[in-house]
N, C-alpha and C positions, 0 to 999 in steps of 0.2 A: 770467669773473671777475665782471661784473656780477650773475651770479647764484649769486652765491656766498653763502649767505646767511650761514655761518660767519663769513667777513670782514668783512661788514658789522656782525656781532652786534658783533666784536671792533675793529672802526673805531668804534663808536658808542660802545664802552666806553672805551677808552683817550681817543679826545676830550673823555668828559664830566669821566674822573679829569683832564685834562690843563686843561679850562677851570677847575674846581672849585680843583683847586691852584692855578693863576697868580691867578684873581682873588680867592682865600682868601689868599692871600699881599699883593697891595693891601690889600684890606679888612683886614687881622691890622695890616700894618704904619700905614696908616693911623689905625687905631683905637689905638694905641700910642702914637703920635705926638700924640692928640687927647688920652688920658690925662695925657700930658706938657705941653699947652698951645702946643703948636707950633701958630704960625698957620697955616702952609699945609695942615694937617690942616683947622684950624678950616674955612676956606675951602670945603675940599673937600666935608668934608661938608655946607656951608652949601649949596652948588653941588647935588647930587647926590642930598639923600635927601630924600623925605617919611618920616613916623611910622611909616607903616607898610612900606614899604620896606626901611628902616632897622633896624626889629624884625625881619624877614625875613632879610636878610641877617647880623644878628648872631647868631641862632640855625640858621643854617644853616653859620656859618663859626666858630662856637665853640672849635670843635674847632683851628682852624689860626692863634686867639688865643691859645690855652692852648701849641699848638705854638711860636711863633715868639716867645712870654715865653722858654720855654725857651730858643731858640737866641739870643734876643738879649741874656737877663739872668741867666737861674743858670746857664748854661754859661761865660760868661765870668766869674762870680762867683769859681766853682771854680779856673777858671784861674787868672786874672790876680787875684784878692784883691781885686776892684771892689766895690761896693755892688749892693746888687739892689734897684731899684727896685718897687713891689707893684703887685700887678696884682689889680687893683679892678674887676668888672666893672660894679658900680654907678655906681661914678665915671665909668664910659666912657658909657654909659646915660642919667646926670642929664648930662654935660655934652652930648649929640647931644642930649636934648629941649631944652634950655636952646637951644642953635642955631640948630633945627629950629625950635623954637616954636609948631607945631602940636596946639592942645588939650592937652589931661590926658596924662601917662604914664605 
């Protein structure tokens, strides 16, 4: 089995979709959170990013922001008759450099 190269091909796959999703899932929910002015968001990203980091990781997990608007605002919109709050990736962007405060962004 160690040389099984097939397995390995499909261990390496399923780990990276399985890191990509858990930490596209912090990063989505975090970045929601920052949207909304929740300080433990603020914090976090105060903690955690440089500018460039930061830009890195938002365009890499774009995709699983755009995802989890969905599952946490117009899916319960439709349901329950809530408001939907907008998701702004601008406003996510000026408020992580504002934090950040490193240089130009």
């Amino acid at each position: 089995m160690l040389y099984d190269w097939e397995f390995w091909k499909w261990a390496i796959i399923i780990a990276s979709a399985l890191t990509y999703i858990c930490w596209g899932f912090v990063f989505a929910v975090q970045a929601l959170l920052l949207l909304n002015d929740v300080e433990s968001a603020r914090e976090w990203f105060k903690k955690r990013y440089s500018i460039k980091s930061f830009r890195r990781e938002f365009i890499v997990f774009y995709p699983m922001m755009q995802l989890f608007y969905i599952l946490l605002e117009v899916i319960p919109h439709y349901l329950l008759k809530d408001r939907v709050a907008e998701f702004d990736t601008e406003a996510i962007w000026k408020k992580a450099c504002e934090l950040i405060g490193e240089g130009s962004c």
